[in-house]
C-alpha positions as CSV (number, residue, x, y, z in Angstrom):
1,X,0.0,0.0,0.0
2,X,1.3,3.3,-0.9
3,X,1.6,6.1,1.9
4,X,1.6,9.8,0.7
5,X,4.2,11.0,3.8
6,X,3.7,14.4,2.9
7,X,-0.5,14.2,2.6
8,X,0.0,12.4,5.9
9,X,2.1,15.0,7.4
10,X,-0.1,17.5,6.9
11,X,-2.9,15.9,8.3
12,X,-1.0,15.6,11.5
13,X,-0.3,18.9,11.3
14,X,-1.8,21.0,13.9
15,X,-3.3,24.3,12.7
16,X,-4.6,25.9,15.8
17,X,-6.9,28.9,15.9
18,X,-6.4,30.5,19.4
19,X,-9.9,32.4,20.8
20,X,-9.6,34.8,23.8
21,X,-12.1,37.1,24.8
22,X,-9.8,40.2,24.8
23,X,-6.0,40.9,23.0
24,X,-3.6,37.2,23.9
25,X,-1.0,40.0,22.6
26,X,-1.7,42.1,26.5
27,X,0.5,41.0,29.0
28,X,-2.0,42.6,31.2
29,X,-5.3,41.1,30.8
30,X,-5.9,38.2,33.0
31,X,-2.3,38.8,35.3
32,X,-1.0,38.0,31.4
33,X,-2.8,34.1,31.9
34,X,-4.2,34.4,28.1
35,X,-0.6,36.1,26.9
36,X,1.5,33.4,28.7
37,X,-0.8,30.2,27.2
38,X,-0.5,31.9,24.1
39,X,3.4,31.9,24.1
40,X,3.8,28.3,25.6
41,X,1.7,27.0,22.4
42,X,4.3,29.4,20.3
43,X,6.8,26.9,21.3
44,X,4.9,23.9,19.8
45,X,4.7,22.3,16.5
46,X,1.7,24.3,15.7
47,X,0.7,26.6,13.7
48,X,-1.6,29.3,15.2
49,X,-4.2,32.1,13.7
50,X,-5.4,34.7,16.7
51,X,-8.8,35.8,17.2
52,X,-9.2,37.8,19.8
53,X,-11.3,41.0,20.8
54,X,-14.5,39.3,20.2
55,X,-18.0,41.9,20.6
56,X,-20.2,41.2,23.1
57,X,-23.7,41.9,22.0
58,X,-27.0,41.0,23.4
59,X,-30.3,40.5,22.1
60,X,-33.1,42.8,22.9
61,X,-34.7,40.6,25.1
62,X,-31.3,39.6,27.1
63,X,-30.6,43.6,26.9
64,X,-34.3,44.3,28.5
65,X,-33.5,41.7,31.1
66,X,-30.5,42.6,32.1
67,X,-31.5,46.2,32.9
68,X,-34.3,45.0,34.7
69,X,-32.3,43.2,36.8
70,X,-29.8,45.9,37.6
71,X,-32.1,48.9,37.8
72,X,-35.0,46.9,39.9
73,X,-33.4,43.8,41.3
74,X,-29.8,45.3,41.6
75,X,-29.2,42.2,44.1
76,X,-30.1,39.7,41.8
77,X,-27.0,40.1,39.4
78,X,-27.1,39.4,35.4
79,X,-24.1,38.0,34.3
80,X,-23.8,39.5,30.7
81,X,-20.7,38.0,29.3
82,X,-22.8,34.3,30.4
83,X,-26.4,35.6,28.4
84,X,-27.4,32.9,25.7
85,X,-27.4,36.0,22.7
86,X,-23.9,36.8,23.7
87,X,-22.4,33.4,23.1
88,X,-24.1,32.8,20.0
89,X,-22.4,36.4,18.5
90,X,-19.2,35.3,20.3
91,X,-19.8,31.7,18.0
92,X,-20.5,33.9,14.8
93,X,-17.4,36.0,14.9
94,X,-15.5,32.7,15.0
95,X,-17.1,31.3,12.3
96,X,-16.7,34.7,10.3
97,X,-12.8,35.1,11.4
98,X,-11.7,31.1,11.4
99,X,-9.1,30.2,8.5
100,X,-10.2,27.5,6.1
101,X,-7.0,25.5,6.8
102,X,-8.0,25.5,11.0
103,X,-8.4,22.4,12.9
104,X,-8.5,23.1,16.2
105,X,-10.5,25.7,18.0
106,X,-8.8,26.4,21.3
107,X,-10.7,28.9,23.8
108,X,-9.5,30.5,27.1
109,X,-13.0,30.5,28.5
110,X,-16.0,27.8,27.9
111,X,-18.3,30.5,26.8
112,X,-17.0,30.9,22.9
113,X,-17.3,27.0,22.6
114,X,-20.8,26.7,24.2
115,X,-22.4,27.7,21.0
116,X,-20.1,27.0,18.4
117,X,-20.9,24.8,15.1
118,X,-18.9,24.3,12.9
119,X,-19.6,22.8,9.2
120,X,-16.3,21.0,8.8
121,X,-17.0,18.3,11.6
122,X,-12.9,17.8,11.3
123,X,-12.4,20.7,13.5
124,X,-11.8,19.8,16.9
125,X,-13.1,22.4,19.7
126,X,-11.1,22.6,23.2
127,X,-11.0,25.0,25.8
128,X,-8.8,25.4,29.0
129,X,-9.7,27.3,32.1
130,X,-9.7,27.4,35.8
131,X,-13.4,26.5,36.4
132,X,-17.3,25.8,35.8
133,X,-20.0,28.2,36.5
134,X,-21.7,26.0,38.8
135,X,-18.1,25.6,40.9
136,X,-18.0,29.8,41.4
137,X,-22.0,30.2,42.1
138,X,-22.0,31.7,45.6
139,X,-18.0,31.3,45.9
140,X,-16.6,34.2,44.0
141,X,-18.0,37.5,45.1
142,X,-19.0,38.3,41.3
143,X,-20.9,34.5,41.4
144,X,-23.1,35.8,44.5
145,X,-26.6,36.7,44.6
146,X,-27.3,35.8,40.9
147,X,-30.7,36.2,39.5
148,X,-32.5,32.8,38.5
149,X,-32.6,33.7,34.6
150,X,-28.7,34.7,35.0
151,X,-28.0,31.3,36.7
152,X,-29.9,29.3,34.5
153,X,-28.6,30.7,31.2
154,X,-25.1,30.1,32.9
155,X,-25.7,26.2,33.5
156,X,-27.1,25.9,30.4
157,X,-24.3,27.7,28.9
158,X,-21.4,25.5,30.5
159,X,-23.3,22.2,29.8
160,X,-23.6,22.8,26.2
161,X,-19.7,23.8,25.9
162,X,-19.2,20.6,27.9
163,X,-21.3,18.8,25.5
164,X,-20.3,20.6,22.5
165,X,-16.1,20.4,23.0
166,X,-13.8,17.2,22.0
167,X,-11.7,18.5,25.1
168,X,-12.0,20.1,28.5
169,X,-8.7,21.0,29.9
170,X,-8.8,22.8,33.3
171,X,-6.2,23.8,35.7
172,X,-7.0,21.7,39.1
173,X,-8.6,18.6,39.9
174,X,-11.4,20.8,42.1
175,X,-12.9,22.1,38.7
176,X,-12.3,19.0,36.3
177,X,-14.3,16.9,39.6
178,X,-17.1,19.9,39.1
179,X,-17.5,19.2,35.4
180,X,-17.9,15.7,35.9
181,X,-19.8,15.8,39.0
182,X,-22.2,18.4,38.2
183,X,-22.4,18.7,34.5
184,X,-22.0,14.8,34.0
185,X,-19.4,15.5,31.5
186,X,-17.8,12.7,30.0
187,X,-14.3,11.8,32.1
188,X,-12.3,10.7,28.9
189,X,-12.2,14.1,27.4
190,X,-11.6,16.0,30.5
191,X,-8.1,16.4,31.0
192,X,-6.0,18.6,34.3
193,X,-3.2,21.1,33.1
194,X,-1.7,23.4,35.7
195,X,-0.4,26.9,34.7
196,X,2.8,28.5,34.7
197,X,4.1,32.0,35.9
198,X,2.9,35.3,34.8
199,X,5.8,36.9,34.5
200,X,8.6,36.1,32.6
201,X,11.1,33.4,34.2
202,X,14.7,33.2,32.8
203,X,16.3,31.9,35.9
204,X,19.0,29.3,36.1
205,X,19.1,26.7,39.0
206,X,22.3,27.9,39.8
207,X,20.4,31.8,40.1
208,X,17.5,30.1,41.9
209,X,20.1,29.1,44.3
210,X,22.0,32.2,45.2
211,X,18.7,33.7,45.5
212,X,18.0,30.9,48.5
213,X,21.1,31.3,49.7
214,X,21.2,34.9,50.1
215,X,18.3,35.5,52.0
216,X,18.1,37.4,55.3
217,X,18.6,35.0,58.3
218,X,17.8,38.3,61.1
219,X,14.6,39.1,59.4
220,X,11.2,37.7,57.9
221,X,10.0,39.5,54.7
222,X,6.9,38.5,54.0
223,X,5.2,38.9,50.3
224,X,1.5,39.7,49.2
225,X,0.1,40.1,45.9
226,X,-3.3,40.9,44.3
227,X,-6.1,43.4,43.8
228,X,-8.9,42.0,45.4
229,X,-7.4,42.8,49.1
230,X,-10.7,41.0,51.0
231,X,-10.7,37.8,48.3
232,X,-7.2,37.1,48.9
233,X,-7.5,37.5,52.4
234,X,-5.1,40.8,53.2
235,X,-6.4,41.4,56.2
236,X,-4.9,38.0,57.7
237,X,-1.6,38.3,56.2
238,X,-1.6,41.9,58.0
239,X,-2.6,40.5,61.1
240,X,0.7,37.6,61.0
241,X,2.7,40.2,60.0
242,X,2.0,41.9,63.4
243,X,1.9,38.9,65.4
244,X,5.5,38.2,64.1
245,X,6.5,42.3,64.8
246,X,5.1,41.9,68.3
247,X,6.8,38.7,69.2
248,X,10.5,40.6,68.4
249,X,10.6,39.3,65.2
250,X,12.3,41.5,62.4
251,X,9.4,41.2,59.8
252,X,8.6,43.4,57.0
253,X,5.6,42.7,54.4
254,X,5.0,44.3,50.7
255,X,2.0,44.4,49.5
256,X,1.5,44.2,45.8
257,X,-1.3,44.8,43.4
258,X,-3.3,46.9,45.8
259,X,-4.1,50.2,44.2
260,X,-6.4,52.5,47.2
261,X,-5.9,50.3,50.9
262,X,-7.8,52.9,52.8
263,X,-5.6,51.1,55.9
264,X,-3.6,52.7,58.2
265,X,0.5,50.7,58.1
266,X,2.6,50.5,60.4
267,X,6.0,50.8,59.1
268,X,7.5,47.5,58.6
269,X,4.2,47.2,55.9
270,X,4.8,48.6,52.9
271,X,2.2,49.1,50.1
272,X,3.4,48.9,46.4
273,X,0.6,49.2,44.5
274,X,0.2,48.3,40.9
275,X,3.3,47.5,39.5
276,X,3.2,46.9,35.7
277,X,5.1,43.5,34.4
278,X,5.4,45.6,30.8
279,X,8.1,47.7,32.0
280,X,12.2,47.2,33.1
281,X,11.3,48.8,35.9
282,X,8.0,47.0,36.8
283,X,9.8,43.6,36.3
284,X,13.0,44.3,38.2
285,X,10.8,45.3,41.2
286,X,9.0,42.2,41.3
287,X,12.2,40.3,40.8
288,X,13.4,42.1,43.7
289,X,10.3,41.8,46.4
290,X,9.9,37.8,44.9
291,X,13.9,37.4,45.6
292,X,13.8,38.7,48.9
293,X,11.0,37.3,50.5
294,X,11.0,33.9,52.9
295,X,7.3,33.2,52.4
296,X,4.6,34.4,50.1
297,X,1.4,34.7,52.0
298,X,-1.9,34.5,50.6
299,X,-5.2,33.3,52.9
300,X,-7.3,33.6,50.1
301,X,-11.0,33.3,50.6
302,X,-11.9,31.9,46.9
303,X,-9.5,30.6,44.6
304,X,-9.5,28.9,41.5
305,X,-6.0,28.9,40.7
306,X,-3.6,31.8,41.1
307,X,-0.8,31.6,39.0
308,X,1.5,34.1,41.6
309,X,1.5,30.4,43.0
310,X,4.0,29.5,40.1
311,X,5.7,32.8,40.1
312,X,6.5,32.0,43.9
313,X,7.9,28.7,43.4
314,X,9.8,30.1,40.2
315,X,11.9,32.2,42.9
316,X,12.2,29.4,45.1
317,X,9.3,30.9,47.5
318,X,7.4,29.0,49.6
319,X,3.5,30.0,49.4
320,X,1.5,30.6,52.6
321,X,-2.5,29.9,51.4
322,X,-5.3,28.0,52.2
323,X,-6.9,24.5,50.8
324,X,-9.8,26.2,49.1
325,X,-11.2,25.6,44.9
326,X,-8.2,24.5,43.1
327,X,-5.1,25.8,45.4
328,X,-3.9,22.5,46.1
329,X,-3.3,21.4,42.7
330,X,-0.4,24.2,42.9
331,X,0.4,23.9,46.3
332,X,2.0,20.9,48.0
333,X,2.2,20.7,51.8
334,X,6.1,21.4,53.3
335,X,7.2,21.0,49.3
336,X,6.2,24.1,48.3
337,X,4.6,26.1,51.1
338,X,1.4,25.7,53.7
339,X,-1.9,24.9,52.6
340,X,-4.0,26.4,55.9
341,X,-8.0,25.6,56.5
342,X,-10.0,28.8,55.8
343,X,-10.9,28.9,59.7
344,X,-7.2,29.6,60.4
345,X,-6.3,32.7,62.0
346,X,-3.4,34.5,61.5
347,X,-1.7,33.3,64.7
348,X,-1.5,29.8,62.6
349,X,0.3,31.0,59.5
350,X,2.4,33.4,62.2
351,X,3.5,30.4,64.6
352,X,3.9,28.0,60.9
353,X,6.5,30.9,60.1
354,X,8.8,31.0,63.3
355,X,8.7,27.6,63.7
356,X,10.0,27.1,59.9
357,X,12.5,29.7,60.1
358,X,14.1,28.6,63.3
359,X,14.9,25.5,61.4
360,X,16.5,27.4,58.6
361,X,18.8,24.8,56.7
362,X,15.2,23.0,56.5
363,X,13.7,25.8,55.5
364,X,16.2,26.5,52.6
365,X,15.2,22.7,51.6
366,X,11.7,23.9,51.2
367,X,13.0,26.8,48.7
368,X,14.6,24.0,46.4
369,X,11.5,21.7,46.4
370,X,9.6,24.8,45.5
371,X,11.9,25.4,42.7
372,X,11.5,21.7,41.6
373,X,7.9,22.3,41.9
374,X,8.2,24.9,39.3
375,X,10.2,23.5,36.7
376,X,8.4,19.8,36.9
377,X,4.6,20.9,36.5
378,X,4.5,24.4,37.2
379,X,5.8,26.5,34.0
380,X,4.3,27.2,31.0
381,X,6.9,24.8,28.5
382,X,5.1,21.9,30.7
383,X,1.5,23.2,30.1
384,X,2.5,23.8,26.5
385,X,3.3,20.7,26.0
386,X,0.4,18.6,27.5
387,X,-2.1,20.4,25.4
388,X,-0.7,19.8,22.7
389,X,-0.1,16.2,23.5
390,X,-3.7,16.2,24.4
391,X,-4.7,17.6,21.4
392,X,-2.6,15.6,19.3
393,X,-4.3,12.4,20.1
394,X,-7.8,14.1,19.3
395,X,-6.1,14.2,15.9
């Protein structure tokens, strides 16, 4: 039997049309997650077409709705970017901006799949994100209090992407388990892919290393990023950083991300604010405050997976957080940092902190299994890679 190696070649040939909501091309969208996933399938045998930007526009009806909802009901939210009308244009612009030669649609969010048909029954459709609507209903602030039309065109939304995709590919076990257990999606085609940093991560074992080695052994520097100050749970990491201060501990915490804390600091606190990852002078601050610090602490309230986990074991930093959505699928007890019970106060994480850094050598041990962490399964050349092996077998 002849074999046309080239005609074959080409049909294994992966010709990838990426789909984000906004621009892939912004480092700043997302903490630079679509940006970042966008560069890690760069370094795969693919080839990839961008669309990006895509219009949200409702129908009449969903438009009426919604203002009704927020004008008399303003407690029972409407969730616009989940409204039936919306995903259907978001499915159209695809279909209007998709090369003949595609494939593969790959999405950054469920929504743009939920709705999408496609003639050429070839093209295989795959998304990857960091959970379901029903996991975040009455756990993420924005996913409280929802109207029953907004709820109900959200289900119905994420079981018909479920339904409608070849591949599911989230970042922790806590929201592949919720599309199986509460969607009934079929376990073969969802797959687990954790993330990698968000900022750019050029260092060396040997630079990991002198970063571990050269940190303070007379003080604790603690490290807190985000914008959502209540969410990730500032107020506790405040609190252990003055539990450590009043015990005679040398301690000094940066706070990053927060734009307007309308909180009085002492002075070993000291708030950053936004620093931008776009500049020399953002990124060499963050290398700095990442290099520095023994622990980054994070008691996050809701969480479906922050990639400043990644970041922090990128630096050899051991993360501070607690067991809540999909933390511990980054986060491994004593390998690379704490996972705490919500219920802990900050006198846990505080006591956790002396008692780790009394024990320094064993503490230093914890910095290189972060780091191990990081280049084994938490970095973006590993995620690259599985989705494409993933998708490779769909093909």
């Amino acid at each position: 039997m002849h074999v046309d190696l080239q005609n074959f070649q080409q049909m294994k040939a992966i010709n990838l049309t990426y789909v984000t909501l906004h621009d892939a091309k912004d480092v700043h969208n997302f903490s630079g997650t679509e940006y970042y996933i966008a560069k890690a399938l760069e370094k795969q045998p693919v080839h990839i077409d961008y669309i990006g930007n895509l219009r949200k526009r409702m129908n009449l009806s969903d438009l009426f709705l919604k203002r009704l909802y927020l004008s008399i009901l303003p407690e029972n939210g409407f969730l616009s970017e989940r409204a039936i009308s919306v995903a259907k244009n978001y499915a159209k612009q695809i279909n209007g901006r998709m090369t003949p030669d595609t494939n593969v649609i790959f999405a950054t969010s469920s929504i743009p799949v939920s709705m999408l048909n496609i003639k050429n029954e070839r093209v295989r459709k795959v998304f990857y994100t960091d959970a379901t609507f029903a996991a975040m209903l009455d756990y993420y602030p924005e996913f409280t209090n929802l109207g029953k039309y907004a709820i109900k065109q959200g289900n119905l939304l994420e079981q018909k992407a479920l339904d409608n995709c070849d591949l599911a590919i989230y970042t922790s076990e806590w929201a592949a388990e919720s599309a199986i257990t509460l969607y009934n999606a079929n376990p073969e085609k969802v797959k687990v892919v954790q993330r990698g940093a968000g900022i750019e991560t050029y260092r060396t074992k040997d630079e990991v290393e002198k970063i571990i080695q050269a940190k303070s052994k007379n003080e604790c520097n603690l490290l807190f990023t985000g914008i959502d100050w209540q969410r990730k749970g500032g107020n506790i990491t405040l609190d252990t950083a003055k539990i450590l201060h009043d015990h005679g501990i040398k301690v000094h915490l940066d706070i990053v991300g927060i734009r307007n804390l309308s909180l009085e600091l002492p002075e070993y606190v000291t708030n950053h604010g936004f620093i931008s990852k776009s500049t020399d002078e953002g990124r060499k601050k963050l290398d700095d405050l990442f290099s520095k610090a023994h622990f980054l602490v994070l008691p996050t309230r809701a969480e479906c997976m922050a990639i400043v986990y990644c970041e922090a074991s990128s630096y050899g930093l051991p993360s501070l957080t607690t067991n809540t959505g999909g933390v511990a699928s980054a986060i491994r007890d004593n390998i690379n940092g704490k996972l705490f019970q919500l219920s802990d106060e900050a006198s846990k994480y505080a006591e956790y902190i002396e008692h780790t850094l009394a024990d320094f050598k064993n503490y230093q041990k914890m910095c290189f299994s972060s780091y191990n962490e990081y280049q084994t399964r938490l970095n973006w050349d590993v995620a690259g890679e599985k989705i494409i092996q993933f998708i490779e077998n769909l093909l």
